[in-house]
Kinemage of the C-alpha trace (Angstrom):
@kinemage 1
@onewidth
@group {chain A} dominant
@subgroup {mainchain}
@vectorlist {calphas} color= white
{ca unk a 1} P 0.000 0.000 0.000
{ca unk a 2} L 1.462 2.913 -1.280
{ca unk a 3} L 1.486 5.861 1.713
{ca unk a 4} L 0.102 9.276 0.628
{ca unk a 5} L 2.688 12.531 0.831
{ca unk a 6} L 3.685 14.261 4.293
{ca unk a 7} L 2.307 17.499 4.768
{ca unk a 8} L 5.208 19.299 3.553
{ca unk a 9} L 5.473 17.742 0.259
{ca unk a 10} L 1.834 18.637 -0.422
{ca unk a 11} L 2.283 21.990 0.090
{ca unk a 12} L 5.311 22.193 -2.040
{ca unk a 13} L 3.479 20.641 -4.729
{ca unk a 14} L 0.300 22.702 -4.434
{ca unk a 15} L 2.305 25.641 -4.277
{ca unk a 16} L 4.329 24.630 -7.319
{ca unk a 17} L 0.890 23.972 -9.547
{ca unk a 18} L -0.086 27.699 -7.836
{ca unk a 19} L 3.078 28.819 -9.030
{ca unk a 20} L 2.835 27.316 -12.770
{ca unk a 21} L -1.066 28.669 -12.995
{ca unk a 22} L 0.129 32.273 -12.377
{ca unk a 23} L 3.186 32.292 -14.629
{ca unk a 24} L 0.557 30.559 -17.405
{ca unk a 25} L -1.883 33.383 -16.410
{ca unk a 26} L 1.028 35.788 -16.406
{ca unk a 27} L 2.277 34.843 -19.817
{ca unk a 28} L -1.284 35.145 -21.425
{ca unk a 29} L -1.861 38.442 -19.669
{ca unk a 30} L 1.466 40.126 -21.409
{ca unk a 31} L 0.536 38.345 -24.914
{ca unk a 32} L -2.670 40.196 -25.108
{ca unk a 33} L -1.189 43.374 -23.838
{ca unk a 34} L 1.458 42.756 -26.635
{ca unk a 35} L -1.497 42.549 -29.204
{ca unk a 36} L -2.931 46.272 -28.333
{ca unk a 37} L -0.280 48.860 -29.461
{ca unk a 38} L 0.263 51.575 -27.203
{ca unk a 39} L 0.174 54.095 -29.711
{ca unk a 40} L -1.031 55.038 -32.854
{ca unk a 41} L 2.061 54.484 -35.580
{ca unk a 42} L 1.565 58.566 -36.439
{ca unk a 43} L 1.262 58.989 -32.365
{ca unk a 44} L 4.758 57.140 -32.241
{ca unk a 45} L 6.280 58.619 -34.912
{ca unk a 46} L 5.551 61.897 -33.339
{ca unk a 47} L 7.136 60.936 -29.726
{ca unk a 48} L 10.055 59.811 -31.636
{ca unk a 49} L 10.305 62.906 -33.314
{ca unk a 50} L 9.853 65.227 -30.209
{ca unk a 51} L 12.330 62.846 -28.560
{ca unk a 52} L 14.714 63.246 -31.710
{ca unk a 53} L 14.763 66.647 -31.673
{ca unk a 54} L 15.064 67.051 -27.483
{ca unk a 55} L 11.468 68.064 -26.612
{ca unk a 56} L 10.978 65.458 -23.778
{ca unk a 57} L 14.352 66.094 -22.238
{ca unk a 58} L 17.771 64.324 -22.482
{ca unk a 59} L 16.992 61.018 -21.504
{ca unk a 60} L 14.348 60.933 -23.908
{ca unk a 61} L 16.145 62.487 -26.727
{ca unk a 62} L 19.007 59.637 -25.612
{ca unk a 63} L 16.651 56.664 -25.959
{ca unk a 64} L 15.397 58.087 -29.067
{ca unk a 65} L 18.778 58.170 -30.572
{ca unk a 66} L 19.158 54.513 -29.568
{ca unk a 67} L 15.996 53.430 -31.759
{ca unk a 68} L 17.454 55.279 -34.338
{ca unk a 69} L 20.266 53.355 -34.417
{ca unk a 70} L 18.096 50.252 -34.156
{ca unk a 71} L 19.640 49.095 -30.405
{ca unk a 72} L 16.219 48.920 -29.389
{ca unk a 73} L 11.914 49.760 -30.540
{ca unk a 74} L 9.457 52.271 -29.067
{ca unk a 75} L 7.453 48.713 -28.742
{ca unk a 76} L 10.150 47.525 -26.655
{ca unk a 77} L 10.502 50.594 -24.510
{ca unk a 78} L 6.738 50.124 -23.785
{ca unk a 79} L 7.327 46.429 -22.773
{ca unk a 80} L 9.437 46.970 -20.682
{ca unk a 81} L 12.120 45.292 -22.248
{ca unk a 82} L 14.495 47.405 -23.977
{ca unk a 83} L 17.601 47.722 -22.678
{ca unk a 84} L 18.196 51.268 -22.627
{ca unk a 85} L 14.280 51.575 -21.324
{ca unk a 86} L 15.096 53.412 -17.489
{ca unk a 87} L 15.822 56.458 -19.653
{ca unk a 88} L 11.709 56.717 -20.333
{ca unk a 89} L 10.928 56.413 -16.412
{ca unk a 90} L 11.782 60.539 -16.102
{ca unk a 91} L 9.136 61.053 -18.895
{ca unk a 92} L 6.562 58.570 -17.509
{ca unk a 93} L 6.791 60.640 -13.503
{ca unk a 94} L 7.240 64.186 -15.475
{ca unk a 95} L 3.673 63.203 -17.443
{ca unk a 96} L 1.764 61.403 -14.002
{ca unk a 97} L 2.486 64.193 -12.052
{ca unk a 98} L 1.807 67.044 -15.105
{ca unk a 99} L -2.028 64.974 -15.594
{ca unk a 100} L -2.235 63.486 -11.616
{ca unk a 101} L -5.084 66.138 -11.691
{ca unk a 102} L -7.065 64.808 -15.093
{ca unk a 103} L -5.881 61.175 -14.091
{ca unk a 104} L -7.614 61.461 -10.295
{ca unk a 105} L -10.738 63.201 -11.571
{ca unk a 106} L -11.121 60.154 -14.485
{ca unk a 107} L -10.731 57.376 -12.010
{ca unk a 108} L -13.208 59.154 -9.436
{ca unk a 109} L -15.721 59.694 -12.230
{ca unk a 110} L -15.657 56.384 -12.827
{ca unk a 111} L -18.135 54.178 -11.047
{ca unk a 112} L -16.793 50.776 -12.685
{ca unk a 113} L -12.781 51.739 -11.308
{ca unk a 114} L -12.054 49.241 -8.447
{ca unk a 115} L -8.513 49.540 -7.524
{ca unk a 116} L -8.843 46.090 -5.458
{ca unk a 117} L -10.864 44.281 -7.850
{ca unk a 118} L -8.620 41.598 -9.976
{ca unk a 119} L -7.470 42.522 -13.298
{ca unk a 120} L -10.106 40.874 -15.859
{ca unk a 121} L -7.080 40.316 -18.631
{ca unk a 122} L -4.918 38.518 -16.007
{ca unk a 123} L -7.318 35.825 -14.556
């Protein structure tokens, strides 16, 4: 007769299939989110541009001379994946805290928003 698992062991293995669920769940989440461009290609064009020319600031004008030289993609930057990407975390504060105002009012306003409710995509 074959004895079941200790206690331990069941855990570890429950939290392994946990573990294995999420990363699956995970994984799907950032495919979709990879589907649904960010921008608009005349949107992105433009932010390059402005970039380019040193409109957003030198970080930004520095990442934008790395896509130009094809090190890295706005589509990466906005993955999260390109390696040059911390230079666009100075844009991302300086626009949250320039629109914190419009951002606040839209999320009040909205009777849906439910900042502890799961994400939809991600489950």
């Amino acid at each position: 007769m074959t004895q079941p698992p200790d206690p331990p062991a069941e855990r570890i293995m429950a939290a392994r299939r946990e573990l294995e669920a999420t990363l699956i769940s995970a994984r799907q989440a950032l495919d979709r989110r990879r589907s649904r461009p960010v921008h608009t290609p005349d949107e992105r064009a433009e932010l390059h541009q402005d970039a380019l020319a040193g409109r957003l600031g030198q970080d930004m004008q520095r990442l934008a001379q790395h896509i130009e030289n094809g090190e890295e993609s706005w589509q990466e930057v906005f993955e999260g994946i390109a390696p040059h990407g911390g230079l666009f975390d100075g844009h991302l504060h300086r626009m949250s805290e320039e629109h914190a105002e419009a951002i606040r009012t839209a999320i009040e306003e909205d009777d849906e928003f439910d900042p502890l409710a799961p994400d939809p995509e991600v489950s």
